[in-house]
N, C-alpha and C positions, 0 to 999 in steps of 0.2 A: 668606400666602395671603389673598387678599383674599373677602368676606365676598359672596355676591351677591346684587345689588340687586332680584333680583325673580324669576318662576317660568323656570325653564332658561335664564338667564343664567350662564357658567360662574363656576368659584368658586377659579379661578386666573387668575394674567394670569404670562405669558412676556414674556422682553426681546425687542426688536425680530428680524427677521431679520439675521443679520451673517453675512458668506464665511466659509467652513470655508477658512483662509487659516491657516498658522503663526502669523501677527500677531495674529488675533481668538483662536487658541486658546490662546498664551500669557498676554496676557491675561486669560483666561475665571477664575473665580473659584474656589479649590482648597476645595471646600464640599460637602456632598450638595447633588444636586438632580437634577430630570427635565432630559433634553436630545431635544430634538424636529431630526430633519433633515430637509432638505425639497430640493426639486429646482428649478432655474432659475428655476419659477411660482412658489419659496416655496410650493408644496403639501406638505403634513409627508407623509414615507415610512416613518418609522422613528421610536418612542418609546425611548428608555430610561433607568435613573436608576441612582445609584452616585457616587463622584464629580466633580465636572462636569471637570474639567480632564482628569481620566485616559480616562474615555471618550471627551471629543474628541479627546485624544491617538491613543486607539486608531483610531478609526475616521478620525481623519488619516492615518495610517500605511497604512490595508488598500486594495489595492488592490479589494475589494469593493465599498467607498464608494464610488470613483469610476464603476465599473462599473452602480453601479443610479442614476445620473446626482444625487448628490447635490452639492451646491454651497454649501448654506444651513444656519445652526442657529439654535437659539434654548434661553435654557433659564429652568427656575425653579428659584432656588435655595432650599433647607429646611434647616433647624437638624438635623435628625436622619434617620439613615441609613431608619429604618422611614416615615418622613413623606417621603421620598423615593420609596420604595418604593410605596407608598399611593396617592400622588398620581400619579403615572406609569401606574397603573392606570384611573384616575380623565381622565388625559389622554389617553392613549390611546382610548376608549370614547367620549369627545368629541369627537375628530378625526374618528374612524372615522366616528359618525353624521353630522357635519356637512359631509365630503369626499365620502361615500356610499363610500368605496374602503376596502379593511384597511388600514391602521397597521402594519407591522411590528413584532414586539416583541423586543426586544434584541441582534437579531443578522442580516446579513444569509442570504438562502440561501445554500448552496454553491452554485459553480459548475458547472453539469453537468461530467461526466467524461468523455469519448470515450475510449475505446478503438481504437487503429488496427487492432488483431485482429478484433475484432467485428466491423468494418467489409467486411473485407477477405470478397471471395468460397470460398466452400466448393468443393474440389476432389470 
């Protein structure tokens, strides 16, 4: 975690944006750390931290990601599962402010649920 240079300059730096692509998530590094996803603009949607490889794993898989138009990740990696933790908190709170928009935190929504009943007119 790098140290910062002055008053509200942040006090992490993340790897560049790279595709949530099977190629970049094999890759990605089997470590704790925060993983930031972000959409087309590279605007971050979603913070989370845990291992970075297994997380990108998951949210490669979920059909959720794709749906809340993610495309992008970025992550930092930490020696220790609780400084993962920590700092994820720490990342998030900074997004937030400096996006003006919430961050999601660890998981996306579910997906609304329709019911064809509900729907349907009363007799």
């Amino acid at each position: 975690m790098a140290s910062p240079s002055g008053p509200g300059e942040r006090q992490w730096s993340a790897t560049p944006w790279l595709p949530l692509a099977y190629a970049e998530v094999t890759r990605s590094p089997d470590t704790y750390g925060v993983v930031i996803l972000g959409d087309e603009h590279r605007d971050p949607i979603l913070v989370d931290h845990g291992s970075i490889r297994d997380e990108l794993w998951r949210f490669h898989r979920s059909p959720r990601t794709a749906a809340q138009g993610v495309v992008y990740f970025r992550f930092i990696a930490t020696v220790l599962e609780r400084e993962a933790e920590l700092l994820a908190v720490i990342v998030r709170d900074e997004l937030a402010k400096s996006t003006g928009h919430e961050i999601l935190w660890k998981e996306f929504p579910p997906s609304p649920v329709f019911s064809l009943s509900s729907s349907s007119p009363k007799d």
